[in-house]
C-alpha positions as CSV (number, residue, x, y, z in Angstrom):
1,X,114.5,277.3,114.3
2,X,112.1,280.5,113.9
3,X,111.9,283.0,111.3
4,X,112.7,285.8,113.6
5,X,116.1,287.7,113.6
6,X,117.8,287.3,116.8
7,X,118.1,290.7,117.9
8,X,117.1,290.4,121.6
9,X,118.1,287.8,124.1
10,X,114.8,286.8,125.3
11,X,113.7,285.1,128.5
12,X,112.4,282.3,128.6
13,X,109.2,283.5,129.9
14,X,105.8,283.8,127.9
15,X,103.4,286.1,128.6
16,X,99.4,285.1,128.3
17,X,97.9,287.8,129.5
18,X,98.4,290.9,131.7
19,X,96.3,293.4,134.1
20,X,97.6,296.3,136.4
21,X,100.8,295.3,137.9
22,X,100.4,291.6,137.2
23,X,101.2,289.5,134.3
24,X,100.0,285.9,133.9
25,X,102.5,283.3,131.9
26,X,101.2,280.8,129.6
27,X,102.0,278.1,132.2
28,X,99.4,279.9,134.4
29,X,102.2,281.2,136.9
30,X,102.3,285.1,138.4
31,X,104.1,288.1,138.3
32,X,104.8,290.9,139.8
33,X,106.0,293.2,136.8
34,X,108.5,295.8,137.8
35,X,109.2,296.0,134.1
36,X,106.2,297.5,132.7
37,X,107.4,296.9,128.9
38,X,110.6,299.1,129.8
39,X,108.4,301.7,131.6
40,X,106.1,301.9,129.0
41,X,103.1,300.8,130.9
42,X,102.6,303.5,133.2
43,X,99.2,303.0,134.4
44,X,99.6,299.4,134.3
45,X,98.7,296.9,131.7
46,X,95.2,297.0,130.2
47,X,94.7,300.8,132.0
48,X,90.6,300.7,131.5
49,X,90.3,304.4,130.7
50,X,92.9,304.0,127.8
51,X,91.0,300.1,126.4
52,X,88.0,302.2,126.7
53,X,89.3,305.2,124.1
54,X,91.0,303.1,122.4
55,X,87.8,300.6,121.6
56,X,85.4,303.6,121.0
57,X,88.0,304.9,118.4
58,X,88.3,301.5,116.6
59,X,84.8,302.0,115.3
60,X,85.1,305.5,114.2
61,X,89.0,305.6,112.0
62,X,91.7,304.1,112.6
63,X,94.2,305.8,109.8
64,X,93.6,308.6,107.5
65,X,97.0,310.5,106.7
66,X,98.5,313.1,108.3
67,X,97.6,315.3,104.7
68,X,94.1,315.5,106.7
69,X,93.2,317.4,109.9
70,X,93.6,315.2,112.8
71,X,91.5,317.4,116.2
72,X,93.0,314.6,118.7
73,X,96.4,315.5,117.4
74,X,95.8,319.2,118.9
75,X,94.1,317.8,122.0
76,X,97.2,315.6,122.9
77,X,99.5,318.4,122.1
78,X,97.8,320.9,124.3
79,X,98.1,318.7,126.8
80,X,101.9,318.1,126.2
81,X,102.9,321.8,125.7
82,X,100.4,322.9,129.0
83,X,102.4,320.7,131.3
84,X,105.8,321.4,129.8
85,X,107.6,324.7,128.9
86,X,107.4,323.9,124.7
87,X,104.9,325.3,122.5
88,X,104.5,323.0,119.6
89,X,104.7,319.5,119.3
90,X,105.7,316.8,116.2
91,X,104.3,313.2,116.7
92,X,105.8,309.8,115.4
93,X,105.8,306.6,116.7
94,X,108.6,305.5,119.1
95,X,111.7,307.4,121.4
96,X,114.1,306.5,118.6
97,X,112.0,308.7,116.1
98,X,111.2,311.3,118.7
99,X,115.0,311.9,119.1
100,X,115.5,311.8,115.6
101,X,113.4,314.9,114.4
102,X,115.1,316.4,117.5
103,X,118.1,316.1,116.0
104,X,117.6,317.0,112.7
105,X,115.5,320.4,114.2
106,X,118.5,321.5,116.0
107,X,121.1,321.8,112.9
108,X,118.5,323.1,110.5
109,X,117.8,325.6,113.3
110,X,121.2,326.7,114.5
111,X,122.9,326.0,110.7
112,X,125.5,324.3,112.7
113,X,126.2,320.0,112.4
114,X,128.1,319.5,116.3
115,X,125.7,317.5,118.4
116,X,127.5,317.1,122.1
117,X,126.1,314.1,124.1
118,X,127.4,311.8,126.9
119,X,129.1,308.8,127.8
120,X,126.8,305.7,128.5
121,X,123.8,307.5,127.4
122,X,121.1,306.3,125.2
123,X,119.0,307.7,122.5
124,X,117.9,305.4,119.8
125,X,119.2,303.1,117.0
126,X,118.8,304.6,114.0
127,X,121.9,306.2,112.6
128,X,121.3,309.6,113.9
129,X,120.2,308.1,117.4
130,X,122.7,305.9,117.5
131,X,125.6,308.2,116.9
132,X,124.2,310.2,119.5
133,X,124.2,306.6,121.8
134,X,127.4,306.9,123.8
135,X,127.8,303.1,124.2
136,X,130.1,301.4,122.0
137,X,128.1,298.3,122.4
138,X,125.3,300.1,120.7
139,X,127.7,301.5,117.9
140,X,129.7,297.9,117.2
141,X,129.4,296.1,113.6
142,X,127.5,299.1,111.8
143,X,130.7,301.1,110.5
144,X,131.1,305.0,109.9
145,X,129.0,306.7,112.4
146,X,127.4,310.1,111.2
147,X,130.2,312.7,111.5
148,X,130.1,315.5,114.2
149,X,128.9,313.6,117.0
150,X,130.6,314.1,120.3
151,X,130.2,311.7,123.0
152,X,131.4,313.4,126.7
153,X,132.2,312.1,130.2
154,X,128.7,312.5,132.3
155,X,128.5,315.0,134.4
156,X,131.7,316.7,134.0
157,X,132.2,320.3,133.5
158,X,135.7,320.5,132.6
159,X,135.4,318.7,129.7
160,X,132.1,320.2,128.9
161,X,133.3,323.6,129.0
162,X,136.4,322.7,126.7
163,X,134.0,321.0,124.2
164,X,131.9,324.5,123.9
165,X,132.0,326.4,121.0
166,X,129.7,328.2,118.6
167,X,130.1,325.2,116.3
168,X,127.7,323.1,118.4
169,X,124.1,322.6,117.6
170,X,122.6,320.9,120.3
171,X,123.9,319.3,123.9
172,X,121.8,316.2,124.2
173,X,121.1,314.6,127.8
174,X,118.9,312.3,129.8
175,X,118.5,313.3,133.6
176,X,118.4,310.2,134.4
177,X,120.2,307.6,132.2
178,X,118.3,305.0,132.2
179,X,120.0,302.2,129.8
180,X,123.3,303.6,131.1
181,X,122.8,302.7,134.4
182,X,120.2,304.4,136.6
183,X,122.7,307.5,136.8
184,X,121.3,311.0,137.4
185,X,122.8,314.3,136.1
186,X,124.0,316.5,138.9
187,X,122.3,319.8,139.2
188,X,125.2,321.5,139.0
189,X,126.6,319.9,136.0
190,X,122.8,320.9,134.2
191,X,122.8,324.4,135.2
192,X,126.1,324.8,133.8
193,X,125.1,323.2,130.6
194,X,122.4,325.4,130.4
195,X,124.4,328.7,130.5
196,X,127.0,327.3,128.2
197,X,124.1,326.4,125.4
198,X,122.6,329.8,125.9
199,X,126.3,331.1,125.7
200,X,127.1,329.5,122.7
201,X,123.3,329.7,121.1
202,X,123.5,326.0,121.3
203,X,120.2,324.3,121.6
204,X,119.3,322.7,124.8
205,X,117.4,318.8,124.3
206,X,116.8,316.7,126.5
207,X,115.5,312.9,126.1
208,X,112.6,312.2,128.4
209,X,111.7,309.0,126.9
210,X,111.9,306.7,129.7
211,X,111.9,309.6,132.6
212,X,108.9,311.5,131.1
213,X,105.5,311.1,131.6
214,X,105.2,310.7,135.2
215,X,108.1,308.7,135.7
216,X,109.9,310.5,138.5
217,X,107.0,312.3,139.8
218,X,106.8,314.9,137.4
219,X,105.2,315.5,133.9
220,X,109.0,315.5,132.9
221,X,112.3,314.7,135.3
222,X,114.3,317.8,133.9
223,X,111.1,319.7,136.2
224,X,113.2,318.9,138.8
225,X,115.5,321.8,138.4
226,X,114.6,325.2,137.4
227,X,115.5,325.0,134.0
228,X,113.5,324.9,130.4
229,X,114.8,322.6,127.9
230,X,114.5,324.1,124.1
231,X,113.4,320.4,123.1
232,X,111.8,317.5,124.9
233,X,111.8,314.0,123.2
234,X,109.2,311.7,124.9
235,X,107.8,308.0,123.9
236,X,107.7,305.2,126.4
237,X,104.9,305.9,128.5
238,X,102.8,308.2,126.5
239,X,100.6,305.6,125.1
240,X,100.4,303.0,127.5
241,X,102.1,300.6,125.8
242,X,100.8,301.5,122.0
243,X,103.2,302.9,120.3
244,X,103.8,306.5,120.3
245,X,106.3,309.1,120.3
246,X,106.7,313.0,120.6
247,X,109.0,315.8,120.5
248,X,108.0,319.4,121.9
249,X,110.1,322.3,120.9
250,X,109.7,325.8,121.7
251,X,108.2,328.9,120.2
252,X,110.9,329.8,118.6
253,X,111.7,326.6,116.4
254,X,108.5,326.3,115.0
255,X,109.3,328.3,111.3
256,X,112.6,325.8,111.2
257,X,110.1,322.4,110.6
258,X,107.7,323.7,107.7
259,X,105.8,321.6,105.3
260,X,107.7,318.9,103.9
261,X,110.9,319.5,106.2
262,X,109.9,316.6,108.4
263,X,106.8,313.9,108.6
264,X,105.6,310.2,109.2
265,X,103.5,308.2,108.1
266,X,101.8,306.5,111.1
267,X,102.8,309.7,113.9
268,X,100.1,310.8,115.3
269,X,97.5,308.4,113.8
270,X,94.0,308.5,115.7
271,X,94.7,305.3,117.8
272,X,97.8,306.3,119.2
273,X,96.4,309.7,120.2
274,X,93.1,308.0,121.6
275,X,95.7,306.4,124.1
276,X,98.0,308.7,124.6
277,X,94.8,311.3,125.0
278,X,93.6,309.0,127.4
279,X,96.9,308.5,129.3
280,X,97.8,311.9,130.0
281,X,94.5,312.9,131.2
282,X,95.1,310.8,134.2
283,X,99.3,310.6,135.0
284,X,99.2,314.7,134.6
285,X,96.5,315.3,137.7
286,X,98.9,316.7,140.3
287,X,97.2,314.3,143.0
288,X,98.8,311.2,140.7
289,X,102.2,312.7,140.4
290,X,102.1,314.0,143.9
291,X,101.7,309.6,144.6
292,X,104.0,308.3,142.1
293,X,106.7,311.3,144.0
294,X,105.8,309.6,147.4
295,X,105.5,305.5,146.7
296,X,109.3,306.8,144.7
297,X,110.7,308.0,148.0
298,X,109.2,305.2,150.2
299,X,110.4,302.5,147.5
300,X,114.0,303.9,147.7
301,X,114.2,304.0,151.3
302,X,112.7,300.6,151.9
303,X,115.5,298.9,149.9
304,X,118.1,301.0,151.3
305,X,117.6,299.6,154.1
306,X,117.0,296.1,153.1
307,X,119.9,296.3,151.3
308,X,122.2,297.5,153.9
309,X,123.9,294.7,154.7
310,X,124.4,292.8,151.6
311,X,128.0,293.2,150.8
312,X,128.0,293.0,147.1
313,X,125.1,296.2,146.5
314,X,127.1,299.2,145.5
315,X,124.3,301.3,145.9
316,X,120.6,301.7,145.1
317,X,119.6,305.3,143.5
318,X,116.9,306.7,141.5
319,X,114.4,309.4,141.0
320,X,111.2,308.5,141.5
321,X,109.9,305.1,140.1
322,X,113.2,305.0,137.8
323,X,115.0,302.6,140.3
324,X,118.8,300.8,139.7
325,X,120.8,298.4,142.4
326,X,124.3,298.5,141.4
327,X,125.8,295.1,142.3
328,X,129.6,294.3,142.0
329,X,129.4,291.5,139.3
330,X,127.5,291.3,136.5
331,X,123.7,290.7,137.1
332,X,122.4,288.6,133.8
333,X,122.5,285.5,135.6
334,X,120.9,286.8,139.0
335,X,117.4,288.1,136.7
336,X,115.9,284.9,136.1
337,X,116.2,284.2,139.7
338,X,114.0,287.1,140.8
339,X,111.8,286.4,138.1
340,X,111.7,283.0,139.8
341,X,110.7,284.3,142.7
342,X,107.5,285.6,140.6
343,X,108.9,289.0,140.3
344,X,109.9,290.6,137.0
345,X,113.2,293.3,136.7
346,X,115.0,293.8,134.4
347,X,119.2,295.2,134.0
348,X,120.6,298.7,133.2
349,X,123.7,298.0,132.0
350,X,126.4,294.8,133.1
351,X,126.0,294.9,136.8
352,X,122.5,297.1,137.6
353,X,118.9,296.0,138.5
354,X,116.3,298.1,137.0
355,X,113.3,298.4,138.4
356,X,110.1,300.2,136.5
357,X,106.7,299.4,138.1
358,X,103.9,300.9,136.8
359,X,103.1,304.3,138.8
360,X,100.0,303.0,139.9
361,X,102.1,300.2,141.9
362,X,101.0,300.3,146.0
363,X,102.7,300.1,148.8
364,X,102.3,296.2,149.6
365,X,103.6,295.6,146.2
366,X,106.9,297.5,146.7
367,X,107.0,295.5,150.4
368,X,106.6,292.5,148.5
369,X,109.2,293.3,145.6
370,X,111.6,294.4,148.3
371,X,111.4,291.3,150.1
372,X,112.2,289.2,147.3
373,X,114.9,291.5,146.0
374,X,116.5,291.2,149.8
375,X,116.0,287.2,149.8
376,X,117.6,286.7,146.3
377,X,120.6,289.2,146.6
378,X,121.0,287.9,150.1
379,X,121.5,284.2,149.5
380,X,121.9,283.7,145.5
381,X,124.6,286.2,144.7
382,X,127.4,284.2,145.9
383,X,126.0,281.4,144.2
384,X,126.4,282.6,140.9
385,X,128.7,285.4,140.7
């Protein structure tokens, strides 16, 4: 017996070592990852550009305190705020804290406690996150959640518009909702929540950290639609797998998080912005997005049609390299039979594959991940459903 909680239900799969889109398992066997550390590795494992900044940066600092002047701090912001619509930027070191000092931005902001998010989303697990989680899995065991949290059927406007008042601080989305599912916001539904914030002077965030950084084929999904979120919370992909989070915030927000209102310890230390610096300056070229948009497209279509004809897919959706097959039964026991087949998914939800390949993924490799999806949905399913 090990000396490790049991918080996660691991496979029983090992990894040795890792490089681009393949990882090698301490019995010497292959893979195909189409996990990507929960689309966190972006540019693949081991991305040289990022090894290389983040080596040349081990011999100069690796902490100081965020009491000094950090330059790389200002250089990854830049780069944040230039391909977004915010202005300033607050680093920290995972999605959960990201969406934290979101949260606490918004009520001391607005003056107002009401947060309004959504059924089957996903934001975090600390106790501010997680009473903005709507998943009662995520909420089960821990006792009073933090009052004032709403949690809303997704994508309807009715209820939305009922909900509204000048009470509310923030509305809280994903446009895509990843955890929950694979299930993208309507356009619709997110223009109308955007007039009802700016209605009720509600703050607008919305949680980028598995869909941002190049994810869908943008900087940011919610660039999709012609809108401009008041907050952005980002993480997963920003460092290439060290860890690293951010929120981005508009003009206007900057006099509510003054000295001593908000902080960490480790955000924005000099290694994570070496990787992160490193990161962005590749996934934000337009030519890169402009690929990860097309190989998206192509991946989609090429298991639509594989898929066709296997009874038990519901459907296969996603926005860019954000990918879910929703199958009829619960999928737990068909994952370690893909992974079997040497490639490596993971679910989104009871009954959804999810599939996150790094964005630098090519063509052959989504052939060769559809053909093994095809051959294990077409003659396993029964099997074990």
């Amino acid at each position: 017996m090990g000396a490790l909680f049991p918080t996660y239900n691991r496979w029983d799969l090992c990894v040795e070592s890792a490089q681009g889109t393949t990882v090698v398992a301490t019995d010497g066997k292959q893979y195909l990852d189409f996990v990507a550390g929960i689309a966190v590795c972006n540019l693949g494992h081991r991305p040289p550009q990022v090894q290389e900044a983040l080596e040349a940066q081990l011999n100069k600092v690796w902490h100081t305190s965020n009491l000094f002047t950090n330059p790389l701090q200002e250089e990854v912001a830049q780069l944040l705020a230039g391909h977004s619509c915010g202005d300033y930027v607050f680093f920290c070191n995972s999605g959960a804290e990201a969406n934290e000092a979101a949260l606490k931005l918004a009520r001391k902001y607005t003056g107002r406690a009401k947060v309004i998010s959504f059924q089957q989303s996903f934001h975090g697990r600390t106790f501010a996150t997680m009473s903005a989680t709507g998943q009662e899995k995520v909420h089960k065991g821990f006792g009073p959640l933090l009052p004032e949290f709403v949690h809303l059927p997704f994508n309807d406007i009715e209820v939305l518009e009922k909900e509204m008042s000048e009470r509310v601080a923030a509305v809280m989305l994903e446009i895509v909702q990843g955890e929950g599912g694979v299930r993208q916001i309507n356009e619709s539904f997110l223009q109308k929540t955007v007039q009802l914030c700016r209605q009720y002077g509600a703050l607008l965030i919305v949680d980028e950290v598995q869909t941002g950084i190049g994810r869908t084929g943008k900087a940011f999904a919610y660039q999709h639609f012609s809108i401009e979120p008041d907050i952005i919370t980002t993480a997963k992909g920003l460092g290439s797998g060290f860890p690293v989070g951010a929120m981005i915030g508009k003009a206007f927000l900057r006099d509510a998080f003054t000295a001593g209102t908000h902080g960490s310890t480790f955000g924005g230390n000099p290694l994570a912005m070496a990787a992160a610096k490193a990161t962005l300056q590749v996934i934000f070229q337009d030519d890169f997005l402009q690929s990860v948009a097309e190989k998206g497209h192509y991946f989609l279509e090429q298991l639509r049609t594989a898929l066709a004809g296997v009874g038990h897919v519901r459907e296969v959706r996603g926005l860019g390299l954000l990918i879910g097959i929703e199958c009829e039964a619960d999928v737990a026991k068909l994952i370690p039979l893909i992974h079997e087949k040497g490639l490596l998914v993971l679910p989104a939800g009871a009954n959804v594959i999810r599939l996150v390949p790094p964005l630098i993924v090519t063509k052959e490799e989504l052939d060769r991940a559809v053909a093994i999806l095809k051959e294990v949905l077409l003659n396993e399913y029964v099997a074990i459903s």
